[in-house]
N, C-alpha and C positions, 0 to 999 in steps of 0.2 A: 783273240776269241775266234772260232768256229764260224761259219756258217750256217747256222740254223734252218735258214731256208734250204738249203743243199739238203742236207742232210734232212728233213722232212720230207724232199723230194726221193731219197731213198727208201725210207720207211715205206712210200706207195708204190714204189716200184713195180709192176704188177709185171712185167716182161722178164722176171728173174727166175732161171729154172730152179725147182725144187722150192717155190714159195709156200706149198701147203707143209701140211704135217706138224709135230709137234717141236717146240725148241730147240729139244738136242736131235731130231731129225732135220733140221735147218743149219743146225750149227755143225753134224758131222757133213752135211753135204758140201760146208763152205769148201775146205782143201781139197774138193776133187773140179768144184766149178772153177776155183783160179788158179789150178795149174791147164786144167782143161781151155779157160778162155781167162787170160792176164787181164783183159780189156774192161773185161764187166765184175771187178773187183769193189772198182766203187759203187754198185750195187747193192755190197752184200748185207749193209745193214737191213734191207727188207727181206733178207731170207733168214738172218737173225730175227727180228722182230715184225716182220711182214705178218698180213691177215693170215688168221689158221683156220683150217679146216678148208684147205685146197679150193678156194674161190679167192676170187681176185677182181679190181675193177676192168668193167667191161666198157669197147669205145673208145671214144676220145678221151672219156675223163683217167682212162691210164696211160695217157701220153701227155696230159695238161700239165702235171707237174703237181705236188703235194696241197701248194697253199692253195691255187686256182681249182682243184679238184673238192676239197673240203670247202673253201667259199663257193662254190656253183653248188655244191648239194645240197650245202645249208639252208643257200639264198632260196633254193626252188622249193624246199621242204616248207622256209618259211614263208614265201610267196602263197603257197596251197593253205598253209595252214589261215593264212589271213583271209583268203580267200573263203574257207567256210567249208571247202571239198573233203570229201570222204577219205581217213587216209586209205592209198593202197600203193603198191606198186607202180610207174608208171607203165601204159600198155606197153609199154617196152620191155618188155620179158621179151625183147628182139634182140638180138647178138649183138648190139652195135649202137646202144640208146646215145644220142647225142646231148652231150650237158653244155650249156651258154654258161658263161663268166658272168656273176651279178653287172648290176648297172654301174655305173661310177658313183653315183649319189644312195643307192641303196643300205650305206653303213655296214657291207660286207666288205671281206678285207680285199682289196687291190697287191694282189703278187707282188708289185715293183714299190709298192709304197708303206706295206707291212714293217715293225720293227723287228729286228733281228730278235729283242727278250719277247713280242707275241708268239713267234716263229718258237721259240725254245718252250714256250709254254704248250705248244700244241704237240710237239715230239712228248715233252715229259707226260703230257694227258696220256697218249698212244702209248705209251713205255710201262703207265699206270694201268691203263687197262689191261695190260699184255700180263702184266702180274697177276691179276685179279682173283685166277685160279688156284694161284701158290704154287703153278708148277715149273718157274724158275726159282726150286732152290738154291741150296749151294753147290749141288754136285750141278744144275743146270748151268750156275750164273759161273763155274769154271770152267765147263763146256765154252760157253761164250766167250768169257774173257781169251780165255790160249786164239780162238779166232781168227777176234779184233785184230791181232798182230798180220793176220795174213789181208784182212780186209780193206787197204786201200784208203781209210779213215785217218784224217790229220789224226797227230797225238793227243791234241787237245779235244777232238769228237772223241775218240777211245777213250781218254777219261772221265768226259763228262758222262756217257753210256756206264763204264762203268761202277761212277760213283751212283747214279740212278738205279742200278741193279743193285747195287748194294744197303744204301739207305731208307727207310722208309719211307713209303709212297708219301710226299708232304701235298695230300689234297686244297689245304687251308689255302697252299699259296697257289695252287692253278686255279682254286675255284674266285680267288681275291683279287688274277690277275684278270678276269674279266671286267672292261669298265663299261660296257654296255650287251645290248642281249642279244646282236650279233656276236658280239665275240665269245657269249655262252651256247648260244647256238651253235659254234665253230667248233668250242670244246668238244661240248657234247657229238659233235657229229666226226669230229678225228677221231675220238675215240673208240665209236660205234665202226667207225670204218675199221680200229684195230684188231677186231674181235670177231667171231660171230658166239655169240651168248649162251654156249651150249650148255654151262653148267648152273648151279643157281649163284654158285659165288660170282660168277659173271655178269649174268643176269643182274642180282644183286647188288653188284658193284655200280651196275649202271643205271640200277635205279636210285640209288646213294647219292650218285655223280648228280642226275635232273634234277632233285631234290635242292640240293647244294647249290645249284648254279639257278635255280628259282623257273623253270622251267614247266610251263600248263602242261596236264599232261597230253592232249590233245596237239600239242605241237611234238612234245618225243615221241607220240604215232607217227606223224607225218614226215621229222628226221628217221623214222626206222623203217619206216617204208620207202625213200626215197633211196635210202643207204642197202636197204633190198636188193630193190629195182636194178641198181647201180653196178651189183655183182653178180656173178656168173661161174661156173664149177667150173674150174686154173686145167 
């Protein structure tokens, strides 16, 4: 089995050139980045399925690494929101907003103590929103696939990708695999990090998703403002 956490860590990769754009603008760029630089190969799943619309995390939290970057937005989204604050942005619309790692006792998830099946449930969440628009069809999702082959990804990450581009989105079980409202909170906010919401089916989708995982909605103001805040034009 894969690495899930690795490979989540790719998904946020925010220091990969040519992150913005569309699918198969990501996916023609891969064979020019790794003949160009060999090294940052294993990146390229976030230029594959990286956020679209040419923003990217700003700061620390694009050097924390996948799971600590989605646990520190969540925790602080849900910090605010218990707290009773107005959602918005934090005053860091500054270039460089600093995010802290939840506490150890907060019931956000700890990087090093995470299960490898949470860690795969939050890639599949990101992979599901990344679809959400329907614009990885089949001429996209074989764009992608030819890739994968140059992308530096175990055999076994290229097929679980893959098979996740090809079968349908199985919501029931991402939304099932949460056991408490941290780790629906995580959902919801990996996936918002996937995205930005331009269309309605996107939109849509992630209104679907809060719905599903039981989420007030007062607190997905406060995960979308914080997930905002958090990015900045790549």
């Amino acid at each position: 089995m894969f690495d899930a956490k690795k490979l989540l860590d790719q998904f946020l990769g925010s220091q990969v050139p040519g992150a913005g754009g569309t699918v198969r603008d990501r996916a023609d760029q891969v064979t020019k980045l790794a003949k160009d630089n060999p090294l940052a190969t294993g990146a390229i799943a976030a230029v594959l399925l990286g956020t679209k619309s040419g923003r990217q995390l700003a700061g620390n939290a694009a050097v924390l690494g996948g799971l600590a970057a989605i646990a520190g937005l969540g925790y602080q989204a849900y910090k605010n929101y218990q707290a009773g604050k107005t959602p918005a942005p934090e005053p860091a619309a500054q270039s460089t907003p600093e995010l802290l790692p939840p506490p150890a006792d907060s019931g956000f998830t700890a990087p090093g103590a995470v299960s490898n099946d949470f860690a795969l449930i939050l890639v599949r969440a990101m992979i599901a929103a990344s679809r959400a628009d329907g614009h990885i069809d089949e001429t996209e999702r074989g764009h992608i696939i030819d890739k994968l082959s140059v992308s530096g990804l175990s055999a076994d990450a290229a097929a679980f990708l893959e098979a996740e581009l090809a079968n349908p989105v199985d919501l029931d079980a991402i939304v099932a695999a949460a056991t408490t409202e941290e780790q629906r909170v995580e959902i919801y906010t990996a996936s918002r990090l996937a995205i930005e919401p331009e269309s309605r089916a996107e939109r849509g989708y992630l209104d679907l998703l809060a719905g599903r995982l039981g989420l007030p909605d007062a607190l997905v103001d406060h995960i979308e403002a914080t997930v905002s805040g958090a990015k900045v034009p790549a």
